[in-house]
C-alpha positions, 0 to 999 in steps of 0.5 A: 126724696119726694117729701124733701124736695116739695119742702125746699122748691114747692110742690109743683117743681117738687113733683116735677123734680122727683119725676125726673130724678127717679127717671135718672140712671144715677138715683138707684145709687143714691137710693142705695146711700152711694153716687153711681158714680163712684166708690172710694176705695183701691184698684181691684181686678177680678176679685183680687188687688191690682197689686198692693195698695202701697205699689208705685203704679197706684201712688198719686204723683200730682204733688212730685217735683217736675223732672229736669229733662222734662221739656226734653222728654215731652219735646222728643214725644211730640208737644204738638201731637195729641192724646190717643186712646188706643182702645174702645169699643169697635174694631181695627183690622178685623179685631177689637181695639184695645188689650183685653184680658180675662179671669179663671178659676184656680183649677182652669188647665194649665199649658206648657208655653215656649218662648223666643226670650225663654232666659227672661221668661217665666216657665209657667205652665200658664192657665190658658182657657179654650180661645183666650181673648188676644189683642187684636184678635185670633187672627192679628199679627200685632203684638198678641198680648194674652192676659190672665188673672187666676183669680183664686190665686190673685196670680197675673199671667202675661204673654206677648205675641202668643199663638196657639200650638198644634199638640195644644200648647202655645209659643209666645215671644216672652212671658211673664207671671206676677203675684197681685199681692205683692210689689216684687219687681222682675229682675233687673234688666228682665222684660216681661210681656211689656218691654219695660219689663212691667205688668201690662193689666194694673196701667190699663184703662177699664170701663168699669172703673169710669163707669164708677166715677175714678180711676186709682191708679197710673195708665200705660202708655207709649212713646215713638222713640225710647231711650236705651236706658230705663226708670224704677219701676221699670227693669228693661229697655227696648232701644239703642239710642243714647241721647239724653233727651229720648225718655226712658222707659218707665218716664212717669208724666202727669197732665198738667195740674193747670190744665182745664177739663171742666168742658170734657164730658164726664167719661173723659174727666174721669180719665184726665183726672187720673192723668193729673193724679196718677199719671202714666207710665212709658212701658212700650215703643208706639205711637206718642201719647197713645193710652192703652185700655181694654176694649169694651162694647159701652165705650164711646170711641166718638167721645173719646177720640174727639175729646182726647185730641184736645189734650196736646202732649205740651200738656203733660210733664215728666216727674221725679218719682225716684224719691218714692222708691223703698228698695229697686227691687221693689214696686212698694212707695215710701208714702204708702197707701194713696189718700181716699178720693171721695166722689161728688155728684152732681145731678142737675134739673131744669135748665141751669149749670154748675161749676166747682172749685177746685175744678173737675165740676161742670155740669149743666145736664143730667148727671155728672161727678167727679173724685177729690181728696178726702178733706177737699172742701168743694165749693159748687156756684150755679149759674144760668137760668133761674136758680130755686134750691139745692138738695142733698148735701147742699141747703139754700139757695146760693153757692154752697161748700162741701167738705169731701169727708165721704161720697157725696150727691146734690140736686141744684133745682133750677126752673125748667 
């Protein structure tokens, strides 16, 4: 790297150049052959698929036609309110925010758990360790959630408002056990721990995931008022209005292909791109637009907080996913697997900006990256300051083009 670097910008700004860059957190990925800031590749959790790669939540929609009830839909959600993370990396109300989950190993304990919807409930017993991580905390009174993935047996178990029994058993108001390798869905008209009757850990947001650069599948949301009626994939409603301007649970939206997040930070990127790509999907009654994640300590609620409320809900539009359906029992989309996303990262030293076409590139500091499809050709033009040359994938010293044919890094060396 130093050697390749003295030979395109001189050996003053070559040294200076490398000092920086093996002081940046991003080189051990690059020096590794891969970006820090992503791997191609399907959702995974615990060691096993968060569900097939073929399921609906881990379809792309950004090419789906727009619904046509979808300036009803977002009309009713709230065209002015905001996006929301409801997770993060402190605390509401004593517990942490965000529904957390947890993995055990095949022979962890099972427990007998008794419902309140015991006729929509899987039986179980349910592998439940000692003290479970419970959305907001051992003391909330919210919706209790408790997510486990039997990571030997790829098998996901979902309680909601689950509380511990005196003789060791638990009680929770319904639950719900999903095989992570296969697309079955619940049965018709069945919650499970979500009203919409949907696994509630394959849409959530997880740290490690933007931390790798992209997020391959559709994030869970929630809307305040629902439609007594719900969507495939989802098997259950939670409501008694009729009007066909309420959405319906299971709404797939889409942040709008047109709207810029050039000027967001990287973390936040990452998730709007999965928000153009993916999408969300209407699993809950709640508050509008509010995103569910898994609290984590290396989250930046100031960062998210901030830069979600400049994401209003007229940013989004509701899609037409139903021509994805293979059989409505069945999570698995005609298209198959999704197309592999490619990450570019970009590494910037002196003072100087780069942009990219398509969009999802601005950076101007440090490192910064984004995923675009496999064949993308991305063209990156830097700006600001004195432009010398680039390194990595990139020669010259003007714009350059990228054909996204697999992860990719580049240095622009501007003046310091």
């Amino acid at each position: 790297m130093r050697r390749l670097i003295t030979k395109l910008t001189g050996r003053g700004v070559a040294r200076r150049a490398a000092e920086w860059l093996i002081a940046t957190a991003g080189l051990t990925g690059v020096l590794a052959g891969g970006p820090a800031w992503g791997q191609s590749g399907g959702p995974t959790v615990g060691g096993c698929p968060a569900l097939p790669a073929d399921n609906v939540w881990n379809a792309r929609i950004d090419t789906l036609p727009v619904h046509p009830l979808s300036d009803s839909y977002v009309g009713t959600i709230g065209r002015a309110a905001t996006l929301h993370p409801d997770f993060g990396a402190g605390t509401w109300n004593g517990g942490p925010i965000g529904i957390p989950y947890t993995t055990v190993p095949g022979t962890q304990a099972r427990v007998r758990v008794s419902f309140d919807y015991a006729s929509e409930s899987d039986p179980g017993p349910y592998p439940i360790p000692a003290n479970p991580p419970i959305e907001g905390g051992a003391a909330s009174s919210g919706d209790r959630h408790i997510l486990i993935v039997d990571r030997d047996a790829c098998k996901l178990y979902e309680l909601y408002d689950a509380y511990p029994q005196p003789d060791g058993s638990w009680h929770a108001g319904s639950g719900a056990i999903f095989d992570l390798t296969s697309n079955a869905l619940r049965p018709a008209g069945f919650t499970s721990a979500d009203a919409a009757g949907l696994p509630i850990l394959p849409g959530l947001a997880r740290y490690d995931e933007v931390a790798t650069g992209q997020i391959l599948h559709a994030l869970r949301f929630t809307a305040p008022v629902t439609q007594r009626a719900y969507l495939w994939p989802a098997r259950h409603y939670a409501s008694s209005n009729t009007s066909l301007t309420v959405p319906p649970m299971g709404l797939r939206v889409r942040l709008k292909a047109g709207f810029d997040i050039s000027s967001f930070p990287p973390r936040v990127q990452v998730i709007l791109t999965a928000l153009k790509r993916y999408g969300m999907i209407l699993a809950d009654n709640g508050s509008s637009w509010f995103v569910s994640g898994v609290p984590d300590s290396r989250w930046n609620d100031d960062e998210l907080v901030t830069w979600f409320r400049r994401v209003p809900g007229d940013a989004f539009e509701a899609v037409d996913e139903s021509s994805l359906m293979v059989s409505a029992g069945s999570g698995q989309v005609t298209t198959g697997a999704p197309p592999p996303t490619y990450t570019l990262t970009v590494y910037v030293y002196g003072s100087g900006t780069v942009t990219s076409t398509p969009t999802g590139i601005r950076c101007s500091t440090g490192a910064c990256g984004t995923g675009f499809p496999a064949g993308t050709v991305v063209k990156l033009t830097p700006s600001g300051g004195l432009f010398r040359r680039w390194v990595g994938a990139c020669t010259g010293s003007g714009s350059c083009v990228i054909p996204m044919t697999g992860n990719r890094w580049v240095v622009p060396v501007f003046a310091p």
